[in-house]
C-alpha positions in Angstrom: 123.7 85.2 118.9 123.6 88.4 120.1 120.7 89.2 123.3 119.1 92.4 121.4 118.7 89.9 118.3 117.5 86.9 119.6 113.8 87.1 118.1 115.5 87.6 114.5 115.5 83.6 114.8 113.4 82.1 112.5 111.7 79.1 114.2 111.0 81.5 117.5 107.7 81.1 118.9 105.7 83.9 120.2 102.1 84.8 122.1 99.6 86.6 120.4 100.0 89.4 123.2 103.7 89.6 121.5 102.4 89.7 118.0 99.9 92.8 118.8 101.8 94.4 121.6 104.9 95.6 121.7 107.9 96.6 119.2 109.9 93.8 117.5 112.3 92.8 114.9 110.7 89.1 114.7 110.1 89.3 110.9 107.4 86.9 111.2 105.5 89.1 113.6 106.2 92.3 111.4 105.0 90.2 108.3 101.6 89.9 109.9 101.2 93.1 111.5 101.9 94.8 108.1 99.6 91.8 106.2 96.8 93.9 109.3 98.1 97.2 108.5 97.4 96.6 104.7 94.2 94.8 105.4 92.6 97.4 107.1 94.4 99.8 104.0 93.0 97.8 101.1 89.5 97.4 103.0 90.0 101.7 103.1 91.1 102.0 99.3 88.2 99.4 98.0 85.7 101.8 99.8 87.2 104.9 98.5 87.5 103.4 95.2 83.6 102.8 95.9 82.3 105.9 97.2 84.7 107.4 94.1 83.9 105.2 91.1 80.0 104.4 91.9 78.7 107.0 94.1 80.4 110.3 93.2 81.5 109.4 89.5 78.4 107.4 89.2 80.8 104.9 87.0 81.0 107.6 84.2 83.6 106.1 81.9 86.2 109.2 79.9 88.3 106.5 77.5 91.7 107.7 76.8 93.7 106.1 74.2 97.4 105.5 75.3 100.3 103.5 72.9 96.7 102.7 70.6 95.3 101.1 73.9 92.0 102.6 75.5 91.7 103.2 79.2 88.9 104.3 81.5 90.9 107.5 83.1 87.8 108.0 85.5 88.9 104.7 86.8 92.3 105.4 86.9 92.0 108.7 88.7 89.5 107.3 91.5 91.9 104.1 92.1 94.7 106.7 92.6 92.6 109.0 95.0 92.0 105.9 96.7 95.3 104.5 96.9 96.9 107.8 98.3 94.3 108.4 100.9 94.6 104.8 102.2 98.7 105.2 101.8 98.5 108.1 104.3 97.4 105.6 107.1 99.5 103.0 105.8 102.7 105.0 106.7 101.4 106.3 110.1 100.3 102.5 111.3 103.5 100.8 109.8 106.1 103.2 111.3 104.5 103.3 114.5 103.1 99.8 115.2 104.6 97.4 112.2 108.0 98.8 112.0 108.7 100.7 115.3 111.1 103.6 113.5 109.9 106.8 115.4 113.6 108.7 114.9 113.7 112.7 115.5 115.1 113.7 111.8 114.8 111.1 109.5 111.1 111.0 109.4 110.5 113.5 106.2 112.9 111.6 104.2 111.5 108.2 105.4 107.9 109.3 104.5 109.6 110.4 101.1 111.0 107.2 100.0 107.8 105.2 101.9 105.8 107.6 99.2 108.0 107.0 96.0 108.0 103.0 96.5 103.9 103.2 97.3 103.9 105.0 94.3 105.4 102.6 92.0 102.9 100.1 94.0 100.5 102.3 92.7 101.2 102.3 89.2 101.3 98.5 89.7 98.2 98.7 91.5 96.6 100.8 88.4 98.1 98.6 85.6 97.0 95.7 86.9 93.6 97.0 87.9 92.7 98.4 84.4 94.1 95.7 82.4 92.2 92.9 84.6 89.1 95.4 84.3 89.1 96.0 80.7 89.6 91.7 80.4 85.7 91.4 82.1 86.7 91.1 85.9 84.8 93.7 88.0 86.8 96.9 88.9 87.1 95.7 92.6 87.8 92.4 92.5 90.4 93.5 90.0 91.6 96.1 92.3 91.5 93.6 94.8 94.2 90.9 93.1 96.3 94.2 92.4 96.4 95.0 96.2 97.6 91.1 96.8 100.4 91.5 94.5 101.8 95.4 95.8 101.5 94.0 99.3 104.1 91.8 98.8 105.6 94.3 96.8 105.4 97.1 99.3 106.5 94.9 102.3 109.8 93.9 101.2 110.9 97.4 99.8 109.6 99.5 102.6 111.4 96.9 105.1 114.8 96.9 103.5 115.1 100.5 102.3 113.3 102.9 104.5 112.9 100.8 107.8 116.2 98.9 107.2 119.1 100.8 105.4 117.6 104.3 105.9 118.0 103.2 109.6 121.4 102.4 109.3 122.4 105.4 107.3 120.6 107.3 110.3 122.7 105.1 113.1 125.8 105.4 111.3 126.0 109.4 110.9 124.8 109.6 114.9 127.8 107.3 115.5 130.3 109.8 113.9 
């Protein structure tokens, strides 16, 4: 095995100064930096879904029926407020500290395609939200098991297109 690749190794151990400090390509260590990156995201997006929903829209409902179905569009419109404000951070924290991808160039089109695949976590994120909210379970516990599922969602795409092959495409043209 190669010596720049050597914490790509599954069963590697490593300190907790490693796992907070530092940049890596150990995908256990990214895999729980980004699980605190989206913690601290999702504990942003359920209180700006808070302050949105309960305090500033004082839970006032405006039902739109779509395909015969009705949904709350208040909802909808604070859980996407929410989601974008906390996605700002999201990219800032995982490009820097999760990720390690600061590259002159690249970084408008990495933000780009980091935006578009939060975005389809976001109608994810609204789907499952309003369907598990319109089935009885509070709006944030709802919103909560619809964060679970995108995180996982989020990880892997964001990790093998914009931190992985977007990298590649960026290394290969510099190599030309």
């Amino acid at each position: 095995m190669e010596e720049g690749n050597k914490d790509l190794t599954p069963n590697k151990k490593f300190t907790l100064k490693e796992l907070f400090i530092g940049k890596t390509t150990n995908n256990t260590i990214q895999l729980i930096r980004n699980a605190i990156v989206e913690g601290s995201r999702i504990a942003i997006n359920l209180m700006l879904l808070w302050i949105c929903y309960d305090l500033i829209m004082n839970q006032n409902q405006y039902n739109v029926t779509i395909f015969n179905k009705e949904f709350d569009l208040v909802l909808t419109i604070c859980t996407i407020i929410a989601s974008m404000l906390s996605g700002i951070a999201n990219y800032i924290f995982s490009t820097i500290w999760v990720f390690h991808k600061k590259q002159k160039g690249n970084n408008i089109s990495r933000f780009i395609v980091f935006t578009l695949i939060g975005a389809v976590g976001l109608g994810i994120n609204a789907g499952i939200t309003v369907f598990l909210t319109k089935t009885g379970i509070n709006y944030l516990i709802s919103n909560l098991i619809a964060q679970i599922i995108v995180f996982f969602f989020n990880f892997v795409m964001r990790k093998k297109i914009v931190y992985t092959l977007m990298s590649k495409e960026k290394q290969e043209l510099k190599n030309e």
